[in-house]
ROKOL-107951 format. One line per 10 residues: number of its first residue (from 1); their letters; for each residue y, x, z of C-alpha. Coordinates in pm, whole numbers, plus 50000, padded with zeros to 5 digits. Example, Ala and Ser with C-alpha at 12.3 -4.5 7.8 and 13.67 -1.06 7.14 Angstrom:
BEGIN
1 = AS = 49550/51230/50780 | 49894/51367/50714
# end
This chain:
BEGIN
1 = XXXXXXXXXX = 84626/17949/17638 | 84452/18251/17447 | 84334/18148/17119 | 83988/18219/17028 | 83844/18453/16806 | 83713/18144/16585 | 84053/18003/16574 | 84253/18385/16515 | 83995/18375/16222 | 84092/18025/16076
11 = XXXXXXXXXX = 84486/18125/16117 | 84426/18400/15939 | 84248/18242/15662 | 84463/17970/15608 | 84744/18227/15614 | 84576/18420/15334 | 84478/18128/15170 | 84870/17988/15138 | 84952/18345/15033 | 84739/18354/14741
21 = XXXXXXXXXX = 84772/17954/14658 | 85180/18050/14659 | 85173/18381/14410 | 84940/18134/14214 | 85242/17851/14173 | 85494/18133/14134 | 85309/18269/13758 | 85291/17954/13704 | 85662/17813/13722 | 85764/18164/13603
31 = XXXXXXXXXX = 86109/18057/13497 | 86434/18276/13322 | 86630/18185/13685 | 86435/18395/13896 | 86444/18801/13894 | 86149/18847/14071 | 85794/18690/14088 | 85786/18651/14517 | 86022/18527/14700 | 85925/18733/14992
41 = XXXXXXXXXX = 85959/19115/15060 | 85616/19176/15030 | 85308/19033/14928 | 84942/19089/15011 | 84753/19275/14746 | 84484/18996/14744 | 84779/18754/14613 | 84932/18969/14379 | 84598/18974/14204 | 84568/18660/14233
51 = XXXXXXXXXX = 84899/18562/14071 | 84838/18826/13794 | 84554/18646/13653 | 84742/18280/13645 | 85008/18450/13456 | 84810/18575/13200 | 84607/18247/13197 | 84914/18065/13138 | 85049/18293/12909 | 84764/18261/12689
61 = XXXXXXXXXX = 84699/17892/12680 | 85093/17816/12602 | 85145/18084/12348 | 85165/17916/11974 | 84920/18020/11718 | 84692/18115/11983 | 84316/18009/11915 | 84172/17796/12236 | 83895/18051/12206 | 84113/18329/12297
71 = XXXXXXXXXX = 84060/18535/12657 | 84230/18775/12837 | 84009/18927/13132 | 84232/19122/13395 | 84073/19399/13539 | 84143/19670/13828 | 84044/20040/13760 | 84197/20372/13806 | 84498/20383/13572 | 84635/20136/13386
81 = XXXXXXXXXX = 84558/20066/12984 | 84480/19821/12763 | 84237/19711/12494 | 84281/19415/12253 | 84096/19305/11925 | 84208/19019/11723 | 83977/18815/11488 | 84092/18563/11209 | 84001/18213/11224 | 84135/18059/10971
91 = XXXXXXXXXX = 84381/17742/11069 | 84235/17752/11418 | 84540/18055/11498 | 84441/18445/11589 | 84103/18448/11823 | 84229/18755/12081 | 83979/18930/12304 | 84171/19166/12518 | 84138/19358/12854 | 84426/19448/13055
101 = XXXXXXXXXX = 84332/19710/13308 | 84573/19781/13631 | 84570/20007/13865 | 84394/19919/14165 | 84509/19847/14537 | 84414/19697/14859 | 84326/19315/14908 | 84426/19360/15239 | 84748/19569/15200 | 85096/19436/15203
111 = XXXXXXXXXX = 85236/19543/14904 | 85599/19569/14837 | 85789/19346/14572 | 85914/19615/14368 | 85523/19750/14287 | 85474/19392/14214 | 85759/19286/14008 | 85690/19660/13789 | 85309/19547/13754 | 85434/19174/13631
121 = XXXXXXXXXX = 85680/19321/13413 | 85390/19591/13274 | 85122/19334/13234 | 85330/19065/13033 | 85446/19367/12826 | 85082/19439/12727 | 85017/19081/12695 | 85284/19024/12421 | 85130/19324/12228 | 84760/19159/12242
131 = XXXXXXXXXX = 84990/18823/12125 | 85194/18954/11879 | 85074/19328/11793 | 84733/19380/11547 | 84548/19637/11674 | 84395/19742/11318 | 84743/19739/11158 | 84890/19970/11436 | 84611/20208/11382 | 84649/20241/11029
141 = XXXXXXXXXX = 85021/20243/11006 | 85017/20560/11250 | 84769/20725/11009 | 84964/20609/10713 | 85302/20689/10850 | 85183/21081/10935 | 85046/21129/10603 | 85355/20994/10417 | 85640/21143/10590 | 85393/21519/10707
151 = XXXXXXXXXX = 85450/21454/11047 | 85199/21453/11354 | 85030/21136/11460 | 85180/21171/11784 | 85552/21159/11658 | 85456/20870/11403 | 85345/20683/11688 | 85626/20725/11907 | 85877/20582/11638 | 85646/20278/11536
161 = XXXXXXXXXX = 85527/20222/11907 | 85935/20179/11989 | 86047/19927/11702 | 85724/19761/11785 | 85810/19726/12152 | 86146/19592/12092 | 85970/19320/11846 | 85697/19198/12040 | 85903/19160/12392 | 86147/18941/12182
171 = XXXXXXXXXX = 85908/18730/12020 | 85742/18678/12381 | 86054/18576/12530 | 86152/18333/12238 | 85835/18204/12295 | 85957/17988/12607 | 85626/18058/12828 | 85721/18363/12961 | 86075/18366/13065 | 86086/18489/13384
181 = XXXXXXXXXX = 85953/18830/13191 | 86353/18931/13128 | 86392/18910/13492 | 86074/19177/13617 | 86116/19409/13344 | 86440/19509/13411 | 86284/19700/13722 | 86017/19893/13476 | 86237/19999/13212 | 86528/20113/13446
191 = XXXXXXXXXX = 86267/20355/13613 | 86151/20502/13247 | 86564/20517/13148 | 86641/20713/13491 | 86357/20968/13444 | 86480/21056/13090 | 86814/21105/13132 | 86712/21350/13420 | 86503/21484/13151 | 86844/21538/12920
201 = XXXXXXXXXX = 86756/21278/12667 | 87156/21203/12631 | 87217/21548/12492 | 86918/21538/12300 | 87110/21157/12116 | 87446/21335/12095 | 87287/21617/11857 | 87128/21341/11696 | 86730/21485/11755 | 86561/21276/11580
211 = XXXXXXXXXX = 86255/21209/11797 | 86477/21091/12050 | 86652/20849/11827 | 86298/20680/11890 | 86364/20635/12276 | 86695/20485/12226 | 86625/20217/12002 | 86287/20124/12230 | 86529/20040/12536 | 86843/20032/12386
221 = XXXXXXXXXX = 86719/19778/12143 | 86574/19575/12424 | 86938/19477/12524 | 86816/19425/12898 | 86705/19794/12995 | 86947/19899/13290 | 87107/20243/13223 | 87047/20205/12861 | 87325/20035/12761 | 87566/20339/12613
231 = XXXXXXXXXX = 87201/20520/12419 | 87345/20363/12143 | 87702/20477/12213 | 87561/20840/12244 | 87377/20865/11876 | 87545/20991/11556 | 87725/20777/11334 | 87413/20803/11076 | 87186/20714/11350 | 87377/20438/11502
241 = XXXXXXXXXX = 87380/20294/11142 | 87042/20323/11152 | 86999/20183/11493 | 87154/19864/11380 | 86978/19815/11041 | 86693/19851/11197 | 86757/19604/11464 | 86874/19347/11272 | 86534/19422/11064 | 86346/19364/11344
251 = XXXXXXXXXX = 86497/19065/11469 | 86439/18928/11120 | 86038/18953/11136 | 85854/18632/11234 | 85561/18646/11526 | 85288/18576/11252 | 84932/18779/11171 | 85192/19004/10928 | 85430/19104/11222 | 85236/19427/11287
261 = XXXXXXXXXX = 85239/19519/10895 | 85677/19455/10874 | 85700/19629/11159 | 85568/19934/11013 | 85744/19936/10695 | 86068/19886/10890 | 85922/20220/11086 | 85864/20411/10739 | 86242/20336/10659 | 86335/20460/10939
271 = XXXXXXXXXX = 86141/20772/10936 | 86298/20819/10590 | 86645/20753/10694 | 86553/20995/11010 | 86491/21307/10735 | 86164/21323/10738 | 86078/21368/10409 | 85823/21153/10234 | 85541/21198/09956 | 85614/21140/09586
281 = XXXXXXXXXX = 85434/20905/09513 | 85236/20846/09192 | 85395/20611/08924 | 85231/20223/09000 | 85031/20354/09263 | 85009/19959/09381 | 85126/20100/09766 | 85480/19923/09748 | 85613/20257/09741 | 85892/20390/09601
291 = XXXXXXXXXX = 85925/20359/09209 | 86144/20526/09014 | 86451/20465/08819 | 86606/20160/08981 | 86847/20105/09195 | 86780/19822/09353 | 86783/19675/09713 | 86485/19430/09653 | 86205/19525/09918 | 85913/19690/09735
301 = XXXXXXXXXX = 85582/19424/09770 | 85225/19516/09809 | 85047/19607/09442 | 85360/19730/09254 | 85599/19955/09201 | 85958/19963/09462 | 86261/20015/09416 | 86435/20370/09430 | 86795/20414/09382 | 86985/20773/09327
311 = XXXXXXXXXX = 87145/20812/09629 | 87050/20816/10009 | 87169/20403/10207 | 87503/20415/10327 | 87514/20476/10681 | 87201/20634/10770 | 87087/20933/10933 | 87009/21303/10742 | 86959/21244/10325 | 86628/21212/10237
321 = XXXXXXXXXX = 86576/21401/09908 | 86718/21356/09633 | 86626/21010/09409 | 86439/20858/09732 | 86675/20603/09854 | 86686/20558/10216 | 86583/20178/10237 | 86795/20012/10476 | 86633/19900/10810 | 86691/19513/10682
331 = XXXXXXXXXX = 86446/19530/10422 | 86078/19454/10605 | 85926/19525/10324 | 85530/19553/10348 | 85357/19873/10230 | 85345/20109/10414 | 84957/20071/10592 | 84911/19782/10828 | 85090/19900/11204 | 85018/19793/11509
341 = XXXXXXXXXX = 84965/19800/11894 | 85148/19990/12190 | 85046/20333/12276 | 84917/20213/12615 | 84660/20016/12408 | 84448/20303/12261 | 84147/20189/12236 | 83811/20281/12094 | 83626/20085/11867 | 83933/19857/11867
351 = XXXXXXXXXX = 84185/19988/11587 | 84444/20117/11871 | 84535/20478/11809 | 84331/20694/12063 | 84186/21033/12071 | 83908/21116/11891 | 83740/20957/11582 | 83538/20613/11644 | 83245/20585/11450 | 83273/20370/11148
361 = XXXXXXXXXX = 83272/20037/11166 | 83480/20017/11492 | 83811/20045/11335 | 84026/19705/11411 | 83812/19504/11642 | 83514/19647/11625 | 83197/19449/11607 | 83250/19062/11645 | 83002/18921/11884 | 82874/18608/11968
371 = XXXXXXXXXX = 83214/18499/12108 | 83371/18538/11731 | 83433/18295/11526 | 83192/18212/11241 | 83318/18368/10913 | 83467/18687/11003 | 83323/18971/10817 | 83351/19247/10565 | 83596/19106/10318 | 83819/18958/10556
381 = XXXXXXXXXX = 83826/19273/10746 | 83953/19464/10439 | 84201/19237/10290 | 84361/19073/10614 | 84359/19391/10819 | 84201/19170/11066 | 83851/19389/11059 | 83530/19210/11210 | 83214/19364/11190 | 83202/19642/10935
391 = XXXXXXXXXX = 83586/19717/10984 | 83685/20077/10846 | 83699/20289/11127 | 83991/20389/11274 | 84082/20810/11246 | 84431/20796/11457 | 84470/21042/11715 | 84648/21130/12066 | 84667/20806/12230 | 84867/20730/12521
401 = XXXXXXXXXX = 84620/20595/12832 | 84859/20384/12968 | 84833/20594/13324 | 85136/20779/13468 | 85312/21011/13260 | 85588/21261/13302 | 85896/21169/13155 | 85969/21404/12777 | 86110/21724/12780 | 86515/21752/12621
411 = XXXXXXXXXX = 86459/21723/12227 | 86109/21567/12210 | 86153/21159/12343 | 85864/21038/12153 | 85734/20891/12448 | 85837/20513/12447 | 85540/20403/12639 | 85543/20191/12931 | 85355/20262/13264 | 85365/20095/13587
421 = XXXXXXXXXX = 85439/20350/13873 | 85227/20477/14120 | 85053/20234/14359 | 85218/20335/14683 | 85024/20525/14947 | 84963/20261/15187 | 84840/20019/14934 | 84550/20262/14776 | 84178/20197/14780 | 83914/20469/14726
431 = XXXXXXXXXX = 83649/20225/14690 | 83451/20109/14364 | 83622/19879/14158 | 83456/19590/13962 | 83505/19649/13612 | 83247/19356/13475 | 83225/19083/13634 | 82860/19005/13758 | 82680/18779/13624 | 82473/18574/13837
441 = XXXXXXXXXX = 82180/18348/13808 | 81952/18162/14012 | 81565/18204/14022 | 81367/17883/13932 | 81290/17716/14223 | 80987/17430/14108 | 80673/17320/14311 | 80434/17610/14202 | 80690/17863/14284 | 80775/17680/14618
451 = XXXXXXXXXX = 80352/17688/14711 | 80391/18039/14613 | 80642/18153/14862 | 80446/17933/15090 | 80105/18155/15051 | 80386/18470/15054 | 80497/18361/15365 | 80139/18312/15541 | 79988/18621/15483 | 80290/18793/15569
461 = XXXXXXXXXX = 80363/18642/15884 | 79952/18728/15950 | 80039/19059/15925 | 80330/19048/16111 | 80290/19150/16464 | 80640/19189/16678 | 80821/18861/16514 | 80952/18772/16801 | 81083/19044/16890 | 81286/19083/16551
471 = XXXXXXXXXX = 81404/18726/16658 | 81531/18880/16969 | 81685/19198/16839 | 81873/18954/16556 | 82005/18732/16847 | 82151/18984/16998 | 82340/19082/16660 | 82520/18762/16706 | 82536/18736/17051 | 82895/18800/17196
481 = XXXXXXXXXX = 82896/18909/17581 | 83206/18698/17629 | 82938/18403/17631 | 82665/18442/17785 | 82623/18193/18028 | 82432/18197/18364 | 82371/17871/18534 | 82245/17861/18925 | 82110/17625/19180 | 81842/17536/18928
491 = XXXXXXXXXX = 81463/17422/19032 | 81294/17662/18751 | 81362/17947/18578 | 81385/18327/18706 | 81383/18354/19088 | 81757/18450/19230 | 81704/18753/19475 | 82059/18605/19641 | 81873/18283/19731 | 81564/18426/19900
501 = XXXXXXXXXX = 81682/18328/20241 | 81742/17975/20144 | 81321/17958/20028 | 81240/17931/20445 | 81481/17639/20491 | 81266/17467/20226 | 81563/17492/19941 | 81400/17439/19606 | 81737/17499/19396 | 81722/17894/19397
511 = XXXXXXXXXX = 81636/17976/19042 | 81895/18087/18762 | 81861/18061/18405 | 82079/18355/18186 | 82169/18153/17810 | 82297/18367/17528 | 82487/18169/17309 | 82417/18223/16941 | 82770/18417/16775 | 82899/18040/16576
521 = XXXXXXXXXX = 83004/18090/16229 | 82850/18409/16143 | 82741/18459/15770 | 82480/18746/15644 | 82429/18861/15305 | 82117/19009/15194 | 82093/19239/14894 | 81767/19349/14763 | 81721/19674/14539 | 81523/19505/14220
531 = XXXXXXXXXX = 81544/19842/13988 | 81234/20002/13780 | 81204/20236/14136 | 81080/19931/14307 | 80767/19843/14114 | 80571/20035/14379 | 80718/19890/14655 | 80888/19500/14594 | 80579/19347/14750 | 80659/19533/15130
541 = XXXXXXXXXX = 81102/19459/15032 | 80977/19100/14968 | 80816/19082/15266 | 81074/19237/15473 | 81348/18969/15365 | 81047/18712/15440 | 81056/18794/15782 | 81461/18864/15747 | 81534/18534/15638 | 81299/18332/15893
551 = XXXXXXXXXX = 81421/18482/16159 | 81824/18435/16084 | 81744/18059/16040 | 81630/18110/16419 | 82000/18212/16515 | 82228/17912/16561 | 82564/17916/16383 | 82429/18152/16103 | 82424/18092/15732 | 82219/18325/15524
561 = XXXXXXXXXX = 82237/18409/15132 | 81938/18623/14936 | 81998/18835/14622 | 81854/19094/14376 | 82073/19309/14215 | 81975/19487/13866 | 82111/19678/13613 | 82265/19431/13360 | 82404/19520/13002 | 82729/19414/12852
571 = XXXXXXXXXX = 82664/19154/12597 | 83070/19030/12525 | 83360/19179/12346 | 83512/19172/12711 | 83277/19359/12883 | 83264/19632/12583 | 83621/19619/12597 | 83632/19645/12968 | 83386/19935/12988 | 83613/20115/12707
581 = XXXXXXXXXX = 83951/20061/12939 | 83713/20208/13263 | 83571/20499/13006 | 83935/20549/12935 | 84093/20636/13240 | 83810/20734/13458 | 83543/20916/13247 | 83223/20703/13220 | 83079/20427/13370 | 82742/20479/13503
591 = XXXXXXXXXX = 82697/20091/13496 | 82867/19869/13335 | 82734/19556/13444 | 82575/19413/13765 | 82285/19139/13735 | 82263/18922/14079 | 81996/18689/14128 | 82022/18456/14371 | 81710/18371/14570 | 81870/18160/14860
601 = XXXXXXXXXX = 82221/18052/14852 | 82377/17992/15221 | 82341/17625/15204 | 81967/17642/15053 | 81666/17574/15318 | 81445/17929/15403 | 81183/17759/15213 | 81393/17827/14870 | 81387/18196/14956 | 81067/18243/15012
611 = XXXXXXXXXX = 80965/18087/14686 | 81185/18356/14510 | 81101/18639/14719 | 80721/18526/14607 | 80757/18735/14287 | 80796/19163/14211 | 81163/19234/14042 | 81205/19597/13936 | 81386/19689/13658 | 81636/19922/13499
621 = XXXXXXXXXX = 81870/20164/13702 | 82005/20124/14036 | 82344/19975/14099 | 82394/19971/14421 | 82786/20039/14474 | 82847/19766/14211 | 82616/19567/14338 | 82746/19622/14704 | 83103/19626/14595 | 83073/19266/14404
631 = XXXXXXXXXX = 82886/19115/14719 | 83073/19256/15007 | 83368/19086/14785 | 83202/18745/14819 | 83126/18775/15194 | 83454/18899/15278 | 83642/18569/15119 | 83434/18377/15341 | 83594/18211/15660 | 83307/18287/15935
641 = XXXXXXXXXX = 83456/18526/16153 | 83149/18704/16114 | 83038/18885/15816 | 82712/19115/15772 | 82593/19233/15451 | 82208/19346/15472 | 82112/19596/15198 | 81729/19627/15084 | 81694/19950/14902 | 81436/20238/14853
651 = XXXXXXXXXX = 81638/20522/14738 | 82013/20506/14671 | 82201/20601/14314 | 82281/20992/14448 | 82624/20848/14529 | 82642/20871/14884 | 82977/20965/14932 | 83101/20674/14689 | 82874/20448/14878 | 83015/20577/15199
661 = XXXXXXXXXX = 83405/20503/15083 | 83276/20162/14973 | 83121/20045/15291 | 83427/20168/15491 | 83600/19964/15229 | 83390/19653/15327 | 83450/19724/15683 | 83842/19682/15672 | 83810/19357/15504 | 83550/19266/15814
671 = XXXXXXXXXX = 83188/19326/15637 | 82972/19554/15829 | 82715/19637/15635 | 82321/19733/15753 | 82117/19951/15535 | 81759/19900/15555 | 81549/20142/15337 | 81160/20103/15246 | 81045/20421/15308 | 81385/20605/15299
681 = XXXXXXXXXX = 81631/20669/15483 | 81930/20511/15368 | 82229/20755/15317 | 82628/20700/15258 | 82582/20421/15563 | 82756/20382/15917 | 82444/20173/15995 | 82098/20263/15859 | 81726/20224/15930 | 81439/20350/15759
691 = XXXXXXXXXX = 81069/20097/15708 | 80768/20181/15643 | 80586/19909/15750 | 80694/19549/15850 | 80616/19625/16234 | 80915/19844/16199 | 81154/19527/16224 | 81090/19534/16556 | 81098/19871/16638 | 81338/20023/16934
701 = XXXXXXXXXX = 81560/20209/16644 | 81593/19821/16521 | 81705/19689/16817 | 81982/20022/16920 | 82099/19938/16537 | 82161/19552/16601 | 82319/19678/16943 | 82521/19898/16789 | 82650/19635/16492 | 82652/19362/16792
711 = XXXXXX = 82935/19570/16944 | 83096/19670/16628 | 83143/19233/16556 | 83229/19194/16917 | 83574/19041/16856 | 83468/18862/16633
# end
């Protein structure tokens, strides 16, 4: 026996459903056994998503020293990146606010394991550096590293950005909550180690380029990289002596608030050791510089003067000159700036080193809002490097985005980045992606808004001429062919021309009666334009979904839902630092946030509706990919095997052919989407009808439109 299209639906569902419920339990029971988040070849895009977010969840929650306050939001965008600000709070542990953005795919597409496992391993990469890695210190060591030693930002970056990598990965992994990270990131870093020794970075470690001494010790020093195990092998003596130091350096530094600051002073040793030569400094400059006249091994300490011996460490690379001793990697001594972050964490406003110059005050983490705790400020911002509002701002330069990169050329591996690869062909989306989160409310429903809607409803049904034919034209919407039913041999109804000769033999059972049976299951979604455009013309939009919403609670089997969508405005660190990630990798964000008010949820009587749809909203810009994007999302999780969303508008964005890509979009994932404009004809839509008066529900255009959708949903 066929199944039904009901019960395909429901199968499908429940498939998805275990799908997503599974990747869920796997981040969760992430363990050091298992080399590979899925157990399966390939996983749906809608559970890899899924199982992204509950690893970051639990990541955060089990991570010591974490404050309860902390949040990670994970986003999907056009490249990958990441922005992070931390915030003290005194015994409470480090308050993070971070955004990890990921390249976006398909819900729908079966994506392989090996995309997968890469984006695991690249998210719980970035997730250790929002743990572990200060974004104000990491901004200011770059700066302070360039100046010292007279090199470029870029190359600073690349040296601190490696020993940085190799510390925050192992402090993750000591951790205990993220074992299973050794496992996936073997996959990531193998890809990175085969593209640069295609790109000659071997010859470039036998004639001991310095730059590329950076690459080696980021996967070399890992210890778990695949192909990266003879780097080390290939250096110089002096900068295999320096590999080592340095390692054992960084193994020595504890995950605490001062990680970021060790890390770069191990990174300014280095940089010595590496030949580039440094700045006198002035005598008792209070830096922990270099002093003069000692030779001592005692690490130099923040406020006084170091030690400086007369000849270079033993076993390190090219002599620094002459009276600077090359402090050996062991030595994490503080002073040399605060360091910090990974280069896929530029960020603006945030303290990660990025192009151009943030305004002042945005250094660090920027501006602590509401979210922050109580008693960050000015003071603590300059003396704990932790900077809430009125940080320094940040001057570092050339930032990495975190997207795809090329690998280095021979001679210059100062790229130790990580990037997740490409999402694969069959797994992209064109379509808008949600960077903010919507926020939703619900209108106040009380008895003088309920009379209100009441009155609303009155004089618009008074003026109101063809409502039942709108009834008709929306019963055929969910009418399916496959059952209508026509019973015979009745004694009223419609006269059968078949049974005329039976009338003379006195037969009174020759009438038929045709029933269409309402499509069961079937869920619309109305969306209602509520920007500043629509102060001249809410009243007639209002009145539309009036008449919209009356007549779907005619059609049997059909659950309705009734929103306004506005222009919102971030008000969180999250959804600044989510609109900096988007800025970051795809240019700027018209919108940044969606409002969505909800008139009439799908379980809420017509009468709630109406008392919503009594009052004007019109305000702001217009939305409406976001808006449709964030809604079609809703209606497409739902189980009816019917999905329709209905868009109110009255002019459209000028996005048409982004509108277009998103309402194909919707239409994979089973939404078809109507566009009904007030006065305009809608553009960028398969399905689209223009009203300028309320008699134009029923027009014929109305009905050949429901026609046309009633085919489209036929299987349904």
């Amino acid at each position: 026996m066929a199944q039904t299209p009901e019960a395909r639906q429901a199968a499908k569902a429940a498939k998805h459903a275990a799908s997503v419920a599974a990747a869920t339990l796997a981040a969760q029971t992430f363990s050091a056994g298992r080399v590979s988040l899925f157990d399966s070849a390939r996983v749906t895009g809608a559970a890899l998503k899924a199982a992204l977010h509950s690893m970051v969840a639990r990541t955060l929650n089990t991570t010591p020293g974490i404050s309860p306050r902390s949040s990670v939001r994970v986003i999907f965008g056009a490249g990958a990146c990441v922005k992070h600000e931390w915030f003290t709070n005194g015994n409470a542990g480090r308050e993070i606010k971070a955004v990890i953005m990921l390249p976006d795919f398909d819900d729908a597409a079966s994506v392989p394991r090996a995309f997968a496992d890469e984006l695991c391993a690249y998210t719980l990469h970035e997730m250790a550096h929002c743990l572990y890695t200060n974004p104000g210190a990491f901004a200011r060591g770059v700066q302070g590293l360039a100046v010292k030693h007279g090199i470029a930002e870029e190359k600073a970056k690349g040296i601190l950005n490696a020993i940085e990598d190799v510390r925050i990965e192992a402090a993750l992994l000591a951790s205990g909550h993220a074992a299973g990270f050794r496992g996936v990131i073997r996959g990531l870093t193998a890809r990175t180690v085969m593209d640069a020794r295609k790109a000659g970075c071997e010859a470039a470690f036998k004639a001991g380029d310095r730059t590329a001494w950076g690459f080696a010790f980021a996967f070399a020093g890992r210890g778990y990289a695949p192909g990266a195990e003879g780097f080390r092998a290939l250096l110089t003596p002096a900068h295999r002596a320096l590999f080592d130091k340095t390692l054992a350096a960084v193994r020595a530094v504890q995950p605490d608030d001062n990680g970021t600051e060790q890390t770069a002073a191990i990174a300014d040793k280095a940089l010595a050791a590496l030949g580039y030569e440094p700045e006198q400094p002035d005598s008792g400059n209070g830096n922990g510089q270099p002093g003069e006249g000692n030779d001592s091994n005692e690490a130099a300490q923040p406020g006084q003067n170091g030690p400086q011996g007369d000849e270079a460490a033993e076993g390190e690379g090219e002599a620094p000159a002459e009276g600077d001793e090359a402090a050996e990697g062991d030595e994490a001594a503080p002073g040399a700036g605060d360091a910090e972050g990974d280069a896929d964490e530029a960020a603006e406003g945030e303290g990660d080193s990025q192009g151009g110059t943030p305004a002042p005050g945005e250094g660090g983490n920027g501006e602590a809002d509401d979210e922050a705790a109580e008693g960050e400020g000015d003071e603590d911002a300059r003396t704990d490097g932790h900077t809430g509002k009125g940080g320094s701002a940040s001057k570092a330069t050339n930032a990495g985005t975190g997207t795809d990169q090329p690998a280095p050329a021979a001679g210059t591996f100062d790229n130790t980045e990580m990037a997740p690869q490409e999402v694969p062909q069959q797994c992209r989306t064109d379509a808008h992606s949600e960077i903010i989160p919507p926020r939703v409310t619900h209108a106040p429903v009380d008895a003088e808004r309920m009379q209100a809607g009441q009155a609303m409803l009155t004089a618009t049904a008074g003026q109101f001429s063809k409502a039942g034919v709108l009834q008709a034209n929306l019963r055929r919407l969910f009418t399916r062919s496959d059952r209508d039913m026509m019973d015979s041999g009745l004694r009223a109804g419609r006269l059968r021309v078949a049974a005329l000769p039976r009338v003379s033999t006195g037969a009174e059972n020759v009438f038929a009666r045709r029933t269409l049976l309402d499509g069961a299951n079937s869920a619309v979604s109305v969306l209602i334009d509520g920007s500043g455009s629509m102060s001249t013309t809410s009243r007639r939009a209002n009145q539309v979904v009036a008449m919209l919403t009356r007549a779907l609670a005619g059609c049997n089997g059909v659950k309705s839902k009734v929103q306004v969508f506005q222009e919102g405005h971030a008000q969180t660190t999250l959804d600044a630092l989510s609109l900096q990630a988007a800025n970051e990798v795809s240019g700027r964000q018209r919108y940044g946030e969606v409002r969505l008010v909800v008139l009439k949820d799908y379980a809420d009587a017509p009468a709630t509706g109406y008392a919503g749809l009594a009052y004007p909203y019109a305000s702001g810009s217009t939305p409406d990919i976001e808006a449709t994007h964030s809604v079609g999302k809703e209606l497409a999780a739902r189980t009816e095997p019917r999905k329709i969303l209905i868009l109110i508008v009255d002019g459209g964005s000028g996005r048409a052919e982004k509108m277009a890509r998103e309402v194909a979009m919707l239409k994979r994932r089973g939404v078809v989407t109507i566009a009904i404009g007030i006065g305009y004809q809608p553009e960028g839509f398969e399905y689209g009808i223009s009203v300028n008066n309320l008699n134009d529900l029923g027009s014929a255009t109305m009905r050949m439109l429901c026609d046309a959708v009633a085919r489209e949903t036929a299987g349904a």
